[in-house]
N, C-alpha and C positions, 0 to 999 in steps of 0.2 A: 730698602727705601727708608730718607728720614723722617719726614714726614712729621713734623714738631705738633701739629693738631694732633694726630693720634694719641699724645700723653696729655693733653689738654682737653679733650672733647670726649665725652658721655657716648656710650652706646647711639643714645638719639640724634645726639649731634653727628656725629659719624653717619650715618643713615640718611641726614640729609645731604650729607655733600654726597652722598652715592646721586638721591634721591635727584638732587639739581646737575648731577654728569662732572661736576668738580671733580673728584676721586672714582676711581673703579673699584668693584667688589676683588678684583685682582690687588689692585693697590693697598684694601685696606690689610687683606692677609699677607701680605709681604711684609707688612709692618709688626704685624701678631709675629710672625713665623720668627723676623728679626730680633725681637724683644724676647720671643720667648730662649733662643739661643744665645742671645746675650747677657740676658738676667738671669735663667733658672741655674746657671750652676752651681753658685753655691745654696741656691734656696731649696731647689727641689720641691719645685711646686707643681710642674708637671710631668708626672712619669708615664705616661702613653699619650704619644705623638702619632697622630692621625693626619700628618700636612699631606700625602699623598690623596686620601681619601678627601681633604677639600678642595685639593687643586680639584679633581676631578668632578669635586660638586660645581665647581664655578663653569668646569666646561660642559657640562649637562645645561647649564642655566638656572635662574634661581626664581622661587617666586616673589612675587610683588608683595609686600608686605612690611608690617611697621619697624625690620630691622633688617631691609634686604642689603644682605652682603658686609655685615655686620661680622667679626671675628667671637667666635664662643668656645669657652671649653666647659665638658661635662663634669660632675663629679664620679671617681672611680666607685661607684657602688650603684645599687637597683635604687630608685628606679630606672637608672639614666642609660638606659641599652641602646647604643646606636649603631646600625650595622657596621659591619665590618671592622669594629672596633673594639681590642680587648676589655674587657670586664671584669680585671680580677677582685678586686673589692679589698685590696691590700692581704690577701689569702694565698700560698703558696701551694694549696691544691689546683686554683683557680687561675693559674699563673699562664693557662695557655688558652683560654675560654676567649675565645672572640663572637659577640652578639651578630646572629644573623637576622637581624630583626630593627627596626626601630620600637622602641615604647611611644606608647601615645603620648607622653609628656615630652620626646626628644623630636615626636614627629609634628609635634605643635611648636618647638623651635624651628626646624626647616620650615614648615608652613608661613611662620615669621619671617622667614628669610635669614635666620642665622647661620653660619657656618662653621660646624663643631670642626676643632681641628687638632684634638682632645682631650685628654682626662686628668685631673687632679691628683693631688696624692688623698690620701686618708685613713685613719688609723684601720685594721680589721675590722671588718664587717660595720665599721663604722662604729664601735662597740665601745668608744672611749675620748673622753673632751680632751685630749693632747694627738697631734696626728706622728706617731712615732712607730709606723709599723715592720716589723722585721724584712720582710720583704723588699722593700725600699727604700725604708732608713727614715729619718725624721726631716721635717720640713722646718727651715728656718723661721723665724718671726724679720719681717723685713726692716725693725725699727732695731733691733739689735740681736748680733749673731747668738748663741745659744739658747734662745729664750724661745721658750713655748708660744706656736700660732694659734693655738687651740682646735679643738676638733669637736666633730669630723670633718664637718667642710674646711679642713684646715690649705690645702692646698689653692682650692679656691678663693679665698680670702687670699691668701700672697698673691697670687696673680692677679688678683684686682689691686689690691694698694700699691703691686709694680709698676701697674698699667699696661700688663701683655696681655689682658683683655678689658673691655671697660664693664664687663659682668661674666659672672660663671654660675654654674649649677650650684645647688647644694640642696640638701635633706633636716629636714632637724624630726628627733625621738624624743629627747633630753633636751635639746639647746642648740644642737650641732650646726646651725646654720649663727645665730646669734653666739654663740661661744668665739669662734672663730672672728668674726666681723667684730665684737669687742674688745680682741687681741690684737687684730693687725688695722682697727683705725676705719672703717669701712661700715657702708650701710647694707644691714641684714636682714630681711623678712621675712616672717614666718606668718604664711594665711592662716587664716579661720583655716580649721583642720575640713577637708572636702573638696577645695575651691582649685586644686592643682589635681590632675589623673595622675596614679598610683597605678594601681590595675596589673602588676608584673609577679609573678612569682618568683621570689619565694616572700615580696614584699607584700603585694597584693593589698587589700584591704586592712594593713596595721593600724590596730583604735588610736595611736599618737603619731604617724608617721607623717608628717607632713613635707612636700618636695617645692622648691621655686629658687629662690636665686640669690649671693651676693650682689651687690653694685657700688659704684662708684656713685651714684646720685640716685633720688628718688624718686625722680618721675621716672628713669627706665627702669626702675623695678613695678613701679604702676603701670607701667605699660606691657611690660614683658607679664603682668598676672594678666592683664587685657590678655593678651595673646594664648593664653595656656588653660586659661581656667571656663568651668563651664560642664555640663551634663558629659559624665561618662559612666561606665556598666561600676556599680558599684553595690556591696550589699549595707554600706551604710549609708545614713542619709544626711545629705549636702546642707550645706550654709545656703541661707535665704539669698534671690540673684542680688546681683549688686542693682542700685539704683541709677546707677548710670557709670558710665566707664570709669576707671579709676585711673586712666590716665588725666581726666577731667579735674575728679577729685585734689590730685597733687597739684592743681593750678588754683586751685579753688582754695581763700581763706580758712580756716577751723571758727573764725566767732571764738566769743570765751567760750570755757570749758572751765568744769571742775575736775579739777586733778589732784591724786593722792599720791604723796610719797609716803614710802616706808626704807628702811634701812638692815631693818630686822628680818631674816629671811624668813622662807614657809616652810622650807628644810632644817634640819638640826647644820649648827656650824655658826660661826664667828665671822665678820667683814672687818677686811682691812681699813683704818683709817681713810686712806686716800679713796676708797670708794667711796666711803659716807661723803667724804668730802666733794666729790663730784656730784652725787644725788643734789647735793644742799645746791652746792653750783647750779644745776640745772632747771631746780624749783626755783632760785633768784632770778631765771632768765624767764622762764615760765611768768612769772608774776610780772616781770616789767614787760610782758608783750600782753598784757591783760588777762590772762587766765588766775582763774579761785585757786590758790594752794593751799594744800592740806596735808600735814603731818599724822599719819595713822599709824594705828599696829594693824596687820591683818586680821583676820578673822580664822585663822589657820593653826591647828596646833600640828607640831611640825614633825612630833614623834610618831602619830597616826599618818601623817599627810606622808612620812618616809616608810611607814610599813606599809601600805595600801600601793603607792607608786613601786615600789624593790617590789613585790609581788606580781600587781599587774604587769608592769614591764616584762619581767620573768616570766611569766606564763608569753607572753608573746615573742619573744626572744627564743625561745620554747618552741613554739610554732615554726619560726624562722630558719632554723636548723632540722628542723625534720623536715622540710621542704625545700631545704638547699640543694639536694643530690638531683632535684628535677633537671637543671641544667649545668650541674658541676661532673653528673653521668656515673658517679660512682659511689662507693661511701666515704663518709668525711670521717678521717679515725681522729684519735688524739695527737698521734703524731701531726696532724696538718695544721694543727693552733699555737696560736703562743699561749703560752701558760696562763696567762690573764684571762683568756677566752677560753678557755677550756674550765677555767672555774670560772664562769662567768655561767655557761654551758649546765656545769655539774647544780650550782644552785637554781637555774631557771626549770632545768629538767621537774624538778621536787615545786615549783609553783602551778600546784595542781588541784582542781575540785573544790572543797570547800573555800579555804585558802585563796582563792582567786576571787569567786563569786562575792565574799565578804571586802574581799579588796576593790573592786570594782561598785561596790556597794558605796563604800567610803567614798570614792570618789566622787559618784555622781552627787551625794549627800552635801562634798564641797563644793561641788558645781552648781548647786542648789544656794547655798550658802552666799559663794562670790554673785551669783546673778543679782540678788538683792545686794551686795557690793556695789555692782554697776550700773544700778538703778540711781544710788546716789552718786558716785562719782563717774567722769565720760572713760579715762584714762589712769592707769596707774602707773606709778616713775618708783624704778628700784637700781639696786646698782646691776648691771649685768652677770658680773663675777662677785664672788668673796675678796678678792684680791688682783693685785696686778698679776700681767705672765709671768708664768714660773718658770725658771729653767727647765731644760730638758732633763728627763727621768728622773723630775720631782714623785712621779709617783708610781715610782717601779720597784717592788719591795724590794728589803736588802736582809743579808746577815740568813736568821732564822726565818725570817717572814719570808726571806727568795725558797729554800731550802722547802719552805711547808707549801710553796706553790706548786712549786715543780713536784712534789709528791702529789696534792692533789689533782695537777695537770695532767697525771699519767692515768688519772682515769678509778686510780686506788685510793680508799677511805674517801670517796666521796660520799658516804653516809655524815662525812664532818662539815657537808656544805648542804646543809636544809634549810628551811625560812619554816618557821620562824625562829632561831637558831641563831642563822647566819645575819641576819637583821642589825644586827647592835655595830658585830664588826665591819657590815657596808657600811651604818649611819657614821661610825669614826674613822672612817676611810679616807685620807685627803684628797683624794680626785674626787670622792661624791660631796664632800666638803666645796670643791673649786667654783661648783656653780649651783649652788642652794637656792637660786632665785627663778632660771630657766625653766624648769620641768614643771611649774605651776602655770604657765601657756600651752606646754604641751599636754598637761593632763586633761586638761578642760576644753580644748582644740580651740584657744582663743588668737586672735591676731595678735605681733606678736612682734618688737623692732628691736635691735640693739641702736642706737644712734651716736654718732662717733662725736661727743661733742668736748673731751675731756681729755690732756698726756699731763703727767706726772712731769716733776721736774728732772727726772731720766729719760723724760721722749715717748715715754712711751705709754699707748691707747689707755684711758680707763672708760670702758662703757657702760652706759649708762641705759637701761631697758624700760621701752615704753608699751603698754599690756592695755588693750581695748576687748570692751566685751564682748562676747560671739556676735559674728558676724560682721564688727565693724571697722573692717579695714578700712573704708571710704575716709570713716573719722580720721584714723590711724595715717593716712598718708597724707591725710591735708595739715595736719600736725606735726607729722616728719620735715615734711614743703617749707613749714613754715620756719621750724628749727633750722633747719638748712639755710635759709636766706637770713636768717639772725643769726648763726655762726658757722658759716662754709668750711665745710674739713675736706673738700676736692682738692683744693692747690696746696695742703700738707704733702712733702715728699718725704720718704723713706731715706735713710744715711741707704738703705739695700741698693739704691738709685743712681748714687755719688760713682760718677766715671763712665756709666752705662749709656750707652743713643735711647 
């Protein structure tokens, strides 16, 4: 079916021509199914196809809800279990593990009325901001062939800026929801950390894990958190409720605001020109729709800010792997990693005890610190990335550094991968270089956008990241709403596009 609205109309908009008998929930997945067979082959953006498992949801019936009959895909990793649907999480142990189960955050997409029909690609365990995992291969960037989509929600981002869905899942630890959505041109959100169900093992309650979705526009990303977010069994404790729906919010003005940019990351690491130069862009558009701008440095020193974050993450990363084998059913050796992950593995193992406690110290210390940040300002505007997408296996060691992987991969001389040791050589790392800005939302579980408002004179995305204080996504999407209708990036199409229905 061709159906020319489909690459034009939003999640929402699609939902109403269900909602008005214009289109059937049949109709719109014929369209999904089309596009997804027509565009992913050279992208590779979806590697588990679930179309039998929706034909079959349509003939069960679907419920009544703000996106029934709506076309979705998951992302390949936890927390996104939907039954009968593989789950390998880009893992070659995990290569045959089909979810007999819904998660409560995929069962609050069905309750929506979505139709998973399924899964993304994404780097290992999700474990890395490029999605290039051995198992699958790497995922194209849709604005030009070789070039990094970013990750981990990397797969979903391409199939949104394709338009084979008009939104997908995705996760962010690090960025991974915004990393992605700043590479391929697309709007990313990351909730106040709480505000989405997690609740799955081996994910379960992780202190930065936060889950919700790429889109094509912002109110059905405010709407899709309507739909998802809300009291579940958790042992930490949730973001204040919202004040009113936040699909509301995305209709609703922001009023001025004060807003800070900075350019200077809170990580150790350098920013390419043409990022500063989108920031400044985007505080001139800021200031001509009447908002206070302001030019800051953080408050953040960025050598502690990178020992305390590589630590904590480590200990839970930590966590993550000793809890894998609950439903992978056996043990995870070395042989079943890529080399990256397995020293990735060898240094989390040794974030332990004291070491942790002091790291998670620091943090709260700077969540202490940014609170009285956002006391004075409503919003902060940084670049998304250090730089534009990088080619593919920009950051796969070579030479001697391949050679010291793969020894440490095999599980020997991992005494050479300790923290604090190992510290110096992550901080000069060029993937933990690539996104120096991201993991300062995710430390602090703060709300949390890329917004596509910026391409290079190559074509391609530079985003631009906008960081409101806990709790205030309401702010956060009425300022997205507004960005959007002072510079719409929906009807940007991808050269990925050129030739395709």
């Amino acid at each position: 079916m061709t159906m020319p609205e489909y690459d034009t109309l939003d999640a929402t908009g699609l939902a109403e021509l269900v909602r008005t008998r214009q289109v059937s929930p049949a109709d719109l997945l014929g369209c999904a199914i089309e596009r997804i067979e027509a565009r992913d082959g050279n992208l590779n953006a979806v590697v588990i196809r679930a179309f039998d498992q929706a034909r079959a949801a349509l003939t069960k019936g679907l419920p009544e809800g703000p996106f029934t009959g709506v076309p979705f895909l998951v992302k390949n990793a936890d927390p996104f279990f939907c039954e009968g649907v593989p789950l390998t999480q880009g893992n070659r142990a995990l290569a045959d593990y089909v979810s007999d189960h819904d998660s409560l955050l995929v069962a609050r997409y069905k309750k929506a009325g979505l139709v998973p029909l399924g899964a993304t690609n994404t780097p290992e365990f999700s474990l890395s901001a490029v999605t290039e995992p051995e198992l699958y291969g790497p995922t194209e960037n849709p604005w030009r062939p070789g070039i990094t989509c970013g990750g981990s929600s990397g797969g979903s981002a391409v199939a949104v800026a394709t338009r084979m869905v008009p939104m997908a899942g995705g996760s962010d630890i690090a960025g991974s929801i915004r990393i992605p959505a700043g590479c391929c041109g697309v709007f990313g959100f990351k909730p106040t950390h709480g505000r989405t169900p997690l609740g799955e093992p081996p994910g379960g309650d992780v202190e930065f894990l936060c889950a919700h979705a790429i889109t094509r526009s912002v109110r059905d990303s405010a709407a899709l958190l309507d739909a998802t977010c809300g009291a579940f069994e958790s042992a930490l404790p949730g973001p204040p409720a919202p004040i009113r729906p936040f699909a509301e919010e995305a209709a609703t003005p922001p009023g001025p605001l004060r807003i800070a940019f900075a350019t200077s990351p809170p990580l150790p690491g350098d920013v390419h020109p043409e990022c500063i130069a989108a920031v400044h862009d985007a505080a001139r558009l800021l200031s001509g729709l009447g908002h206070r701008v302001e030019e800051v440095v953080l408050p953040v020193k960025p050598l502690e800010f990178a020992r305390d974050w590589l630590i904590a993450n480590g200990a839970i990363t930590s966590a993550f792997f000793r809890q894998l084998p609950r439903y992978a059913q056996r043990t995870i050796t070395w042989d079943d990693l890529e080399p990256s992950t397995a020293v990735m593995k060898l240094f989390s193992d040794q974030c332990r005890g004291d070491l942790v406690n002091q790291a998670f110290s620091g943090i709260r210390a700077l969540g202490a610190t940014m609170s009285g940040f956002f006391r004075k300002f409503d919003v902060l505007l940084t670049p998304t990335l250090s730089r534009p997408p990088v080619p593919h296996a920009s950051f796969k060691p070579r030479g001697a550094a391949a050679l010291a992987t793969r020894v440490l991969a095999s599980g020997r001389l991992g005494c050479l991968v300790k923290p604090p040791r190992s510290i110096h050589r992550i901080v000069s790392d060029a993937q933990f270089r690539f996104y120096p800005f991201t993991p300062l939302g995710s430390a602090l579980g703060l709300p949390s956008a890329n917004i596509p408002l910026c391409w290079n004179d190559q074509h391609l995305p530079i985003g631009t990241l906008f960081t409101a204080a806990y709790g205030m996504d309401g702010l956060l999407f009425r300022l997205s709403a507004q960005l959007e209708a002072a510079r719409p990036w929906a009807n940007r199409v991808p050269p990925a596009l050129k030739g395709h229905p």
